[in-house]
C-alpha positions as CSV (number, residue, x, y, z in Angstrom):
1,X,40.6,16.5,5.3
2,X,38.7,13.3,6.4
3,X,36.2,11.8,4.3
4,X,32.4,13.8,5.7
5,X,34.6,16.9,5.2
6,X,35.2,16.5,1.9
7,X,31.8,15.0,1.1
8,X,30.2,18.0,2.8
9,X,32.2,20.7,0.9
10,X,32.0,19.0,-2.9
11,X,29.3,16.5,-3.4
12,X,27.0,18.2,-5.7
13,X,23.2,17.0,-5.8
14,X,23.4,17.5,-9.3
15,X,26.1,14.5,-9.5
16,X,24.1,11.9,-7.4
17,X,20.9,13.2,-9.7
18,X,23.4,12.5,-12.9
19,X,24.0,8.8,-11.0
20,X,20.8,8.3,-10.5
21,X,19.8,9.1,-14.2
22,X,22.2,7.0,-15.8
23,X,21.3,3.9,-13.3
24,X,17.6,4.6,-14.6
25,X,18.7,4.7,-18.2
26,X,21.0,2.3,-18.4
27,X,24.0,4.2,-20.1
28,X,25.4,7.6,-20.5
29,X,24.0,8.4,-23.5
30,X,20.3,7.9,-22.7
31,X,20.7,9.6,-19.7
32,X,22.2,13.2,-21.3
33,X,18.6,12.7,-23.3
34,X,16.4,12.3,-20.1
35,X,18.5,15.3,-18.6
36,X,18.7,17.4,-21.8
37,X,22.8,17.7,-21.6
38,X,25.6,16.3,-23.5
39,X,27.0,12.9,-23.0
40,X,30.5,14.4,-22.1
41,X,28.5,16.7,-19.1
42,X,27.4,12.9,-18.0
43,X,30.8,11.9,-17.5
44,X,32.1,15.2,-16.4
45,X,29.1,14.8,-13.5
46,X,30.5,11.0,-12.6
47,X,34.0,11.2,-12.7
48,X,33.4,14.4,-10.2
49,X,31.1,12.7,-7.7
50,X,33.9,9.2,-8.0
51,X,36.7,11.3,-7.6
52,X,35.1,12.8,-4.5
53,X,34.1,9.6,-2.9
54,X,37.2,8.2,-3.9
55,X,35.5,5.1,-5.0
56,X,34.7,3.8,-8.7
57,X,30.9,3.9,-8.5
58,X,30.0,2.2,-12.2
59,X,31.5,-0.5,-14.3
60,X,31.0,-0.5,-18.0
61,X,30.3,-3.8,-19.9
62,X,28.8,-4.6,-23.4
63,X,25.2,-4.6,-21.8
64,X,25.3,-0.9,-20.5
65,X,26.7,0.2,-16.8
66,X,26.2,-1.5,-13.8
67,X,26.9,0.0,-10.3
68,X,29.6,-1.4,-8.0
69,X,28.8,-2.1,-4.5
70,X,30.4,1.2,-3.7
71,X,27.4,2.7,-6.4
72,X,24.5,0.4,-5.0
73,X,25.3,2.4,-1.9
74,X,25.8,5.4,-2.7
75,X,22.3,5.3,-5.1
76,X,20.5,3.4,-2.3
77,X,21.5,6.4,0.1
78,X,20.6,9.4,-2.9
79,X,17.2,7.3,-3.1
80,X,16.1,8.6,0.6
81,X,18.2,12.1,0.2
82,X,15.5,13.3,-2.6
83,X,12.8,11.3,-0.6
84,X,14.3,14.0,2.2
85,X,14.3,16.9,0.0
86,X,10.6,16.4,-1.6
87,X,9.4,16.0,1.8
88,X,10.7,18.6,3.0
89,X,9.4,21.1,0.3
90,X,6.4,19.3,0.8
91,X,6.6,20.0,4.3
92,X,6.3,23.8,2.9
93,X,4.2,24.1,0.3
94,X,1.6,22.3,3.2
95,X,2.3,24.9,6.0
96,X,1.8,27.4,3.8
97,X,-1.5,26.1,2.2
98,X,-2.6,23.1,4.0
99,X,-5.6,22.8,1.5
100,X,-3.4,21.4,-1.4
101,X,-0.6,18.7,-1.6
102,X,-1.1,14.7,-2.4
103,X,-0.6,11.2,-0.4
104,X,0.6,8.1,-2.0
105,X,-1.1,5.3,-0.6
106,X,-0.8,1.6,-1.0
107,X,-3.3,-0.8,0.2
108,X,-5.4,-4.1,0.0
109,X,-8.7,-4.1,-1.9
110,X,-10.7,-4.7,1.0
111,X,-9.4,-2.5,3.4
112,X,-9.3,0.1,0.7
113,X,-12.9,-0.5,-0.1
114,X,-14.3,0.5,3.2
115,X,-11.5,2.0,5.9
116,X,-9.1,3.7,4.1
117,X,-11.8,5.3,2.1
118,X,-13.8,6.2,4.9
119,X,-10.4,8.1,6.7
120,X,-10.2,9.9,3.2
121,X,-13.5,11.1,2.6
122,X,-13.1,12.4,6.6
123,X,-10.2,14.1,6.0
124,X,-11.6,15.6,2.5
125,X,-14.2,17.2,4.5
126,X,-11.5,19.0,5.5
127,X,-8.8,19.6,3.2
128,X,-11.5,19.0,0.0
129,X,-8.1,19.8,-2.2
130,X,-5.8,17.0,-1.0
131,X,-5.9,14.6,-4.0
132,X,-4.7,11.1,-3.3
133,X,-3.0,8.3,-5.0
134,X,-4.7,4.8,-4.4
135,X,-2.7,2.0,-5.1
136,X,-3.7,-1.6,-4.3
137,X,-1.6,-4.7,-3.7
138,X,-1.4,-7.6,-1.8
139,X,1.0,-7.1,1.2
140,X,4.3,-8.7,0.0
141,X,4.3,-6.0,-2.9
142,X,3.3,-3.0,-0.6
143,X,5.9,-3.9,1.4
144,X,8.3,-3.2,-2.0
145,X,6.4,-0.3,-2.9
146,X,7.3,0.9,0.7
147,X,11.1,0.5,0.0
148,X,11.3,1.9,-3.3
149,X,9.4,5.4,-2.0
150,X,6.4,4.7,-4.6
151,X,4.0,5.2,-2.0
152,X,4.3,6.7,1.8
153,X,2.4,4.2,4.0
154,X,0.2,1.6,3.6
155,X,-2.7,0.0,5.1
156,X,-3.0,-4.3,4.5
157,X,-4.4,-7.0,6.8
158,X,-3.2,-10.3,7.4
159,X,-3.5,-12.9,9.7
160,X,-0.7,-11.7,11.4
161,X,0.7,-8.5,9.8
162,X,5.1,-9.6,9.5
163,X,7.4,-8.1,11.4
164,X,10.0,-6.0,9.1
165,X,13.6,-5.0,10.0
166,X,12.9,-2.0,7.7
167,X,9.1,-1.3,8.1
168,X,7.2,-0.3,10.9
169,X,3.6,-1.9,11.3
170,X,0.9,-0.5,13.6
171,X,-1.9,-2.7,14.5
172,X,-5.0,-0.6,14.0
173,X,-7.8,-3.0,15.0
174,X,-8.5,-6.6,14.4
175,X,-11.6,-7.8,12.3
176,X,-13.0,-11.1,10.7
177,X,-14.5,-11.3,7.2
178,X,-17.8,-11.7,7.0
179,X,-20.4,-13.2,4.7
180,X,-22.5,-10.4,2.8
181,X,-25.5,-10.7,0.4
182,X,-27.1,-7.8,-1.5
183,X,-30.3,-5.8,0.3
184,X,-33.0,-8.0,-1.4
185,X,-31.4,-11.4,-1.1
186,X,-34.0,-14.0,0.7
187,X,-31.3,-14.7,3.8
188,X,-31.0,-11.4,5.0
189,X,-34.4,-11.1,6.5
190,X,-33.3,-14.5,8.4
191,X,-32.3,-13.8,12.4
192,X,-30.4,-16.5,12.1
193,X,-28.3,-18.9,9.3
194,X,-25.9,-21.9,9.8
195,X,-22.5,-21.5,7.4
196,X,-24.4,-25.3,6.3
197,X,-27.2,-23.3,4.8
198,X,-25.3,-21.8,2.3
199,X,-23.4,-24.6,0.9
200,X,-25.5,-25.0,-2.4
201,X,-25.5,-20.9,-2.8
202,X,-23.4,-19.2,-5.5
203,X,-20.5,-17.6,-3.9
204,X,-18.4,-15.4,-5.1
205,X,-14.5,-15.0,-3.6
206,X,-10.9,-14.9,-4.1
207,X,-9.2,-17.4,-6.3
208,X,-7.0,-20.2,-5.0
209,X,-3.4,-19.4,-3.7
210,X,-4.9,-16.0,-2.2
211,X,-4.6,-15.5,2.0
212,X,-8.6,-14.6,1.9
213,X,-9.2,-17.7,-0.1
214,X,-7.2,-19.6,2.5
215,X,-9.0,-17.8,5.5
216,X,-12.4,-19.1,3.6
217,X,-11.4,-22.7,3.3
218,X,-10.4,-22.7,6.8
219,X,-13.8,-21.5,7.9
220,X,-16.0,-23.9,6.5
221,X,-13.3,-26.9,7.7
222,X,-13.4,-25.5,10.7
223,X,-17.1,-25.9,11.0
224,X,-16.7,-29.5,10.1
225,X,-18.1,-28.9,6.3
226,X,-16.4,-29.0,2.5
227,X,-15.7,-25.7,1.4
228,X,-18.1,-25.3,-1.6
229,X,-17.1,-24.2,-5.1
230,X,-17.1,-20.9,-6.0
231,X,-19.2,-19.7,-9.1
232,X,-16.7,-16.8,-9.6
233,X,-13.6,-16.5,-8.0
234,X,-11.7,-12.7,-8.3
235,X,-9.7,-11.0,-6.5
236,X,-11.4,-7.7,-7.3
237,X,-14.2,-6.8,-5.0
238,X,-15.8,-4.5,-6.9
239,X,-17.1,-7.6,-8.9
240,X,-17.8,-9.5,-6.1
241,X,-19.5,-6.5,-4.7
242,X,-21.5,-6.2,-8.0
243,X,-22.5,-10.0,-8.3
244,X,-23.5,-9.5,-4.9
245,X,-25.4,-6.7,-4.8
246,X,-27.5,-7.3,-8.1
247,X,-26.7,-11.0,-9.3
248,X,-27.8,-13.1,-5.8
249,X,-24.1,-14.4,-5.4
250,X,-22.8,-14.1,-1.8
251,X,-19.6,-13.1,-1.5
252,X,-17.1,-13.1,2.1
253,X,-15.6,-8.9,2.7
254,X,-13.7,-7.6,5.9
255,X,-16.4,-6.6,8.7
256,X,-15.2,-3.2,8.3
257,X,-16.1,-2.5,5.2
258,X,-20.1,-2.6,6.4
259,X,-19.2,-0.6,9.2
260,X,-20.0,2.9,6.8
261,X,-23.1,1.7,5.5
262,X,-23.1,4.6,3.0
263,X,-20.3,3.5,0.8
264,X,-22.5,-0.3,0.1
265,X,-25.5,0.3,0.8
266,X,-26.9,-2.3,-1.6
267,X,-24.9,-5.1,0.7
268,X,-25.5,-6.7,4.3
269,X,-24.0,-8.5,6.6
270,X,-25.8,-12.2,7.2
271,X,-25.9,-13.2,10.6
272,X,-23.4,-16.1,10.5
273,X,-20.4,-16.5,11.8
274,X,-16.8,-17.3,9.5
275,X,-14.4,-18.7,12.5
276,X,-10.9,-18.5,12.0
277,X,-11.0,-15.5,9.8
278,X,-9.9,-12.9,12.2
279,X,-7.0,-10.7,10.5
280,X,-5.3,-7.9,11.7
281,X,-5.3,-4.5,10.0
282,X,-3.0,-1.7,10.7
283,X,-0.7,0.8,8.4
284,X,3.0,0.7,7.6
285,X,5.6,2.9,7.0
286,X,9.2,2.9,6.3
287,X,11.3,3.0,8.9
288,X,14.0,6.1,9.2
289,X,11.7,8.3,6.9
290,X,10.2,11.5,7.4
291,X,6.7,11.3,6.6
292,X,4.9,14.3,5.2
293,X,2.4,16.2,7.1
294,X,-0.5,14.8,4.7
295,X,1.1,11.3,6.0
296,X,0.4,12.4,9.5
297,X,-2.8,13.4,9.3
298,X,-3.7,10.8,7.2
299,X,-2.6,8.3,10.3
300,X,-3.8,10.2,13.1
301,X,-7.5,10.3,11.6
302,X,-7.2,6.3,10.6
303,X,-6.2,6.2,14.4
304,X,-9.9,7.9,15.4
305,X,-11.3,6.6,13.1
306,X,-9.8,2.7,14.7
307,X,-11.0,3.4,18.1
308,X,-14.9,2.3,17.6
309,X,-14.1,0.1,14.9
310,X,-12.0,-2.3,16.8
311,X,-15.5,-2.7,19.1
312,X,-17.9,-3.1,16.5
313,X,-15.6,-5.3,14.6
314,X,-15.8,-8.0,17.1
């Protein structure tokens, strides 16, 4: 009997989920308390699933187990089948009620504080019971989150967004950041301000060794002046919306997120220009995995709701 044969007729899901317990755990015994079983069922489950590989999948040292490279395979590969398997029942539950189900997302705070919120309060006019799971992070660790199946896709900007062997990114529209004040600050009612105007301003932005922080640098060097020192550096907008918005601090956002003027109204754009700053913004997804209907919605309406964006952007 060759090797898919066998696999096909006797590995048992309930093996791989015993591997995949005792990896988590870190030894037998803790793993027949996560599952509720005896330690000897634990073993039972593992010798079956080695025996049908015909590989030794764990060692066994005086820190716990560790996989062997014929186990980091095989869990690597029982990752995506239960990725499979959820989406599939996913798949289900959603054509049978496509009012209900949830989307992991992952995303940066920018993005997430204007596109990505706009795209779900479109599509919760629609399905109002879709609940969704926002999680931020820069792109290096959505890029992991991607890998290990904690989230489903993600939308980042960058500069340039990286080409992945394992991830697939789609440039959605391209978009400087911009400089914003809050509705009653004295240089919005100007028609027109030099980036040198606002040297001696508080500014609020994102702290050193950050890409946006970089990107702001670059724009005031590139207009021949010393980037000036920050009152508040943070990487979470919400303060910098806040200090903004009610403090007189000026603060540098993604053009898009002033494009849906009803999620900040108490911020505006100032008519000045940030060269250099252009990034691109797009989602990604793993390659080689079924995404879930909510997935695909979510993506096609981020896909309308690109189209106009990437003009007004500009």
């Amino acid at each position: 009997m060759q090797m898919s044969d066998r696999i096909g007729r006797r590995l048992k899901l309930h093996d791989l989920h015993v591997l995949m317990a005792v990896m988590q755990a870190g030894s037998m015994r803790k793993a027949a308390a996560l599952l509720n079983t005896t330690q000897s069922a634990i073993s039972r489950s593992i010798a079956d699933l080695e025996q049908t590989i015909g590989a030794r999948l764990l060692d066994r040292n005086s820190q716990g187990i560790e996989p062997t490279r014929y186990g980091r395979a095989l869990l690597k590969r029982g990752v995506a089948v239960f990725d499979e398997l959820k989406r599939g029942v996913e798949e289900i539950e959603f054509l049978s009620n496509p009012e209900v189900g949830e989307l992991l997302i992952g995303s940066g705070s920018g993005i997430a504080e204007g596109f990505v919120l706009a795209v779900m309060d479109r599509l919760s006019q629609q399905y109002p019971r879709v609940a969704y799971h926002l999680m931020p992070g820069v792109l290096t660790a959505l890029y992991d989150q991607l890998r290990e199946r904690r989230i489903e896709l993600a939308c980042s900007g960058s500069s340039k967004l990286d080409l992945q062997e394992d991830i697939d990114a789609e440039v959605l529209f391209e978009e400087p950041l911009v400089v914003a004040a809050g509705a009653e600050n004295p240089w919005i009612r100007r028609r027109k301000v030099n980036l040198a105007d606002l040297v001696n301003e508080p500014w609020t932005w994102s702290p050193p060794g950050t890409v946006n922080y970089g990107l702001v640098v670059d724009a005031f060097r590139a207009s021949g002046l010393d980037p000036p020192r920050a009152t508040v550096y943070t990487d979470a907008i919400n303060v910098q919306i806040r200090l903004a918005a009610t403090k007189g601090f000026l603060t540098v956002v993604p053009a898009s997120m002033l494009t849906f003027p009803a999620m900040h109204e108490a911020l505006r754009r100032l008519p000045v220009e940030l060269p250099t700053t252009r990034r691109q913004m797009g989602i990604l997804t793993l390659k080689n995995r079924t995404l879930s209907p909510l997935a695909q919605l979510f993506i096609e309406c981020a896909r309308e709701l690109a189209g106009p964006l990437a003009k007004t952007t500009r």
